[in-house]
ZATI-96385 format. One line per 8 residues: number of its first residue (from 0); for each residue x, y, z of C-alpha. Coordinates in nm, 2 decimals. Layout:
NUM	X Y Z  ...
***
This chain:
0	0.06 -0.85 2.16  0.30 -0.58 2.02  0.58 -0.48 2.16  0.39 -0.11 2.10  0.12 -0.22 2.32  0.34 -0.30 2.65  0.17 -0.10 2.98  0.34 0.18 3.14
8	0.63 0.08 3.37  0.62 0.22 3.73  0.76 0.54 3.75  0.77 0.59 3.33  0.73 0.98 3.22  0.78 1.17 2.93  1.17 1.21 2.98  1.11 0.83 3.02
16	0.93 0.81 2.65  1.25 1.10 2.55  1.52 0.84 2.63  1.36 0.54 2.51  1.31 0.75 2.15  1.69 0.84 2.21  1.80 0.48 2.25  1.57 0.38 1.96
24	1.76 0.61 1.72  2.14 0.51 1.88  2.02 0.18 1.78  1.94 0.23 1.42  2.28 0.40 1.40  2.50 0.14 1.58  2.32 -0.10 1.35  2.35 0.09 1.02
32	2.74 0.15 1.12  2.85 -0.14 1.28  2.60 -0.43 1.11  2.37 -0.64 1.35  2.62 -0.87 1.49  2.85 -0.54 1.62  2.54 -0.38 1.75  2.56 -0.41 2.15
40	2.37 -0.27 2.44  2.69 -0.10 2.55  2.76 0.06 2.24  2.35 0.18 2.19  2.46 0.30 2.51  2.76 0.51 2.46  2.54 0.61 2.12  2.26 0.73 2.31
48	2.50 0.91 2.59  2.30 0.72 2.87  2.39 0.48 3.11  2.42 0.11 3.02  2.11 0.07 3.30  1.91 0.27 3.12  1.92 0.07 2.80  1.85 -0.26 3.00
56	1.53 -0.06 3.17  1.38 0.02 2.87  1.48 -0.29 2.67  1.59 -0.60 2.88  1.81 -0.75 2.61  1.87 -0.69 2.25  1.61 -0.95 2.12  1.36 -0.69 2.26
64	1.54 -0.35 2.15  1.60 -0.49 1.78  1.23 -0.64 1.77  1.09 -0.28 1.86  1.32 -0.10 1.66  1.20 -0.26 1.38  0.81 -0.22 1.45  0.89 0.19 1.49
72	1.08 0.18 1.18  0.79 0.00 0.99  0.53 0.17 1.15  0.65 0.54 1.06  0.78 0.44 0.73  0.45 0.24 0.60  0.21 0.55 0.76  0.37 0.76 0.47
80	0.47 0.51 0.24  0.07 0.37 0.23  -0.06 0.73 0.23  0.09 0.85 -0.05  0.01 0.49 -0.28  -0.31 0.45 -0.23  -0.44 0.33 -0.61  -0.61 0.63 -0.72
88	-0.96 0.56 -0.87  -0.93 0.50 -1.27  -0.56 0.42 -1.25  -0.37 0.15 -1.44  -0.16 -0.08 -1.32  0.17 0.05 -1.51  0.05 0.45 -1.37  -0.01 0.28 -1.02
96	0.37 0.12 -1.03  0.54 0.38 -1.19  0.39 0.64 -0.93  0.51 0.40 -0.62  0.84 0.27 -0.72  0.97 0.48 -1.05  0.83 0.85 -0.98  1.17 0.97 -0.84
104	1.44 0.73 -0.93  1.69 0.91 -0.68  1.50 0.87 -0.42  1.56 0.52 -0.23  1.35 0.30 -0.03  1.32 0.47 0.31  1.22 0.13 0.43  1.64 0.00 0.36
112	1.81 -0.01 0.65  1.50 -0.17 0.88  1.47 -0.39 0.62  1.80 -0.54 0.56  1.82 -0.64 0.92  1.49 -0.77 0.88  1.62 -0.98 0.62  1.93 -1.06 0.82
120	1.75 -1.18 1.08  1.50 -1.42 0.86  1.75 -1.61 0.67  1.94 -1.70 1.02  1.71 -1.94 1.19  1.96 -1.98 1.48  1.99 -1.64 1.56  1.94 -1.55 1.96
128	1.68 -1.25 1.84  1.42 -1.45 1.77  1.13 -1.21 1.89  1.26 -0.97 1.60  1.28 -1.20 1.36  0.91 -1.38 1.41  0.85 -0.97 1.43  1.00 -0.89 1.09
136	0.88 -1.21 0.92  0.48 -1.04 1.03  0.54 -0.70 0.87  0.68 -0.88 0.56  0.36 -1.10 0.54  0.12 -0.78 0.63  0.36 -0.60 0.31  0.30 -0.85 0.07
144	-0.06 -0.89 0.16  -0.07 -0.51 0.10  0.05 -0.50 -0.24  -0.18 -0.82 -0.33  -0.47 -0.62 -0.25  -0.31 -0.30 -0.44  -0.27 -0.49 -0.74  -0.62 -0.66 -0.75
152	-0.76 -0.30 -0.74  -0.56 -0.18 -1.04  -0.49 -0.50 -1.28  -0.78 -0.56 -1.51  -1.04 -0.73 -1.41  -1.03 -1.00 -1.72  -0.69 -1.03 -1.63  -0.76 -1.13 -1.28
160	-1.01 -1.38 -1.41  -0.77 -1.51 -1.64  -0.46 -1.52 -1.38  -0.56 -1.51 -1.02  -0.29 -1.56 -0.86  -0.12 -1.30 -1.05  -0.08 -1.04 -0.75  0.02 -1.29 -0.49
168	0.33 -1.36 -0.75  0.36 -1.02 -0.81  0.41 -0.93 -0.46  0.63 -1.22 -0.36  0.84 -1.12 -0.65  0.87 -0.75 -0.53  0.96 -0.84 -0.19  1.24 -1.08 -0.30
176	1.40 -0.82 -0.52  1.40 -0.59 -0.24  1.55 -0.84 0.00  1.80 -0.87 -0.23  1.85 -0.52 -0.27  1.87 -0.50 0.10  2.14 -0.76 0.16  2.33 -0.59 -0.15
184	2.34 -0.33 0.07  2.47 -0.47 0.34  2.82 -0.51 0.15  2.84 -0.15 -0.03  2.66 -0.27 -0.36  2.28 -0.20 -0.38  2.17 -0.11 -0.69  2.13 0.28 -0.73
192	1.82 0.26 -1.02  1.69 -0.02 -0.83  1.35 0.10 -0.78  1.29 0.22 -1.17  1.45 -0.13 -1.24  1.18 -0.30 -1.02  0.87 -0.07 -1.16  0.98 -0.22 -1.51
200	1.00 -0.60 -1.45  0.70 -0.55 -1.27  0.50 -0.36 -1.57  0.67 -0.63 -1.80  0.54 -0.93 -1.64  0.21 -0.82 -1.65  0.21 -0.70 -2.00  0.32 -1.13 -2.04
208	0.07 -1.23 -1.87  -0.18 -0.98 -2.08  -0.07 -1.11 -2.40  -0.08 -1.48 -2.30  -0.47 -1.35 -2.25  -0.47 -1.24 -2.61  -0.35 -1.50 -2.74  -0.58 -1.76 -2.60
216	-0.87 -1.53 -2.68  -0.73 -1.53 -3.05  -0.74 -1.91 -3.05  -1.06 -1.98 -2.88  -1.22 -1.78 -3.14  -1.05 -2.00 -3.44  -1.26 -2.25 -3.59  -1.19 -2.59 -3.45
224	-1.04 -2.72 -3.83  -0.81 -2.40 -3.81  -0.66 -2.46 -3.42  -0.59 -2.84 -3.55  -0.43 -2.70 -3.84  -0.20 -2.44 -3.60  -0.12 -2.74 -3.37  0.05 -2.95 -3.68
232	0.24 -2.74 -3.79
***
């Protein structure tokens, strides 16, 4: 069950709902200025300008307040994020990446600081927040599954016959860059084009793979004599 889908508390209101939004957004703060491991229940506290009690109430330790944070972080980024790349009817692949990661190159992924400690949390198995982790690790597989089914919409169709498996490396190739990104981040040093940077390396691997296709059409329609021929020389 998600940590969304926990019932009511006795005695939980609307100020209730007010303060655990409050804490929610101290959290991502503390987090984003102090790093995960500085990020404590007294200092989403004094962040939140409520009592140490009322952190604990909500949230009973920090496994539970970083594994929510995240799901409300992922949730309201992916409702506009998904929304607004949707593949369009009659678009290519190239129109359907530059329009999702290259349209504004200024802009940068909303999704960064969730994500980084995401990422922190899934490279450190021994970690204490291990609710959050299992929790990030799920939204990363729901992502990539996302942009599989994207890509199998938009890629051509001979392609797909050709390659299969070509979106699931796509995807897994997107996300790693981004984790990447994201711990670059972490130390001062993500990379400010990174998004136009991504939309190209993706758009170039699949022209590859296209002209691999091409190429093996070429031969297969090469008189036997004439592929024995190319292969002695």
């Amino acid at each position: 069950m998600s940590v969304f889908d926990r019932p009511r508390r006795s005695g939980e209101h609307r100020s209730s709902a007010a303060s655990r939004e409050r804490i929610l957004d101290a959290a991502f703060k503390v987090i984003r200025d102090d790093g995960y491991s500085g990020a404590t229940m007294a200092k989403v506290a004094s962040k939140a300008e409520l009592p140490v009690g009322s952190v604990y109430w909500h949230f009973e330790n920090k496994d539970m307040l970083l594994a929510v944070l995240i799901e409300t972080s992922y949730a309201r980024w992916h409702s506009q994020f998904a929304t607004l790349h949707l593949p369009r009817e009659g678009e290519s692949f190239a129109e359907h990446i530059e329009r999702v990661f290259a349209a504004d190159p200024e802009r940068q992924l909303d999704a960064a600081d969730f994500w980084r400690l995401g990422v922190i949390l899934s490279v450190e198995k021994s970690v204490r927040e291990q609710v959050a982790r299992e929790r990030f690790l799920k939204i990363r597989q729901l992502q990539r599954a996302e942009f599989v089914s994207w890509w199998s919409t938009v890629l051509p169709s001979e392609l797909l016959k050709y390659d299969p498996e070509l979106p699931e490396r796509l995807s897994g190739f997107a996300l790693a860059l981004q984790d990447g990104n994201a711990i670059a981040g972490a130390s001062g040093e993500a990379t400010k084009a990174f998004r136009p940077m991504l939309a190209a390396s993706l758009v170039h691997l699949v022209e590859a793979a296209s002209t691999c296709l091409r190429e093996r059409a070429g031969n297969a329609r090469k008189p036997a004599s004439a592929r024995a021929a190319a292969g002695q020389t």
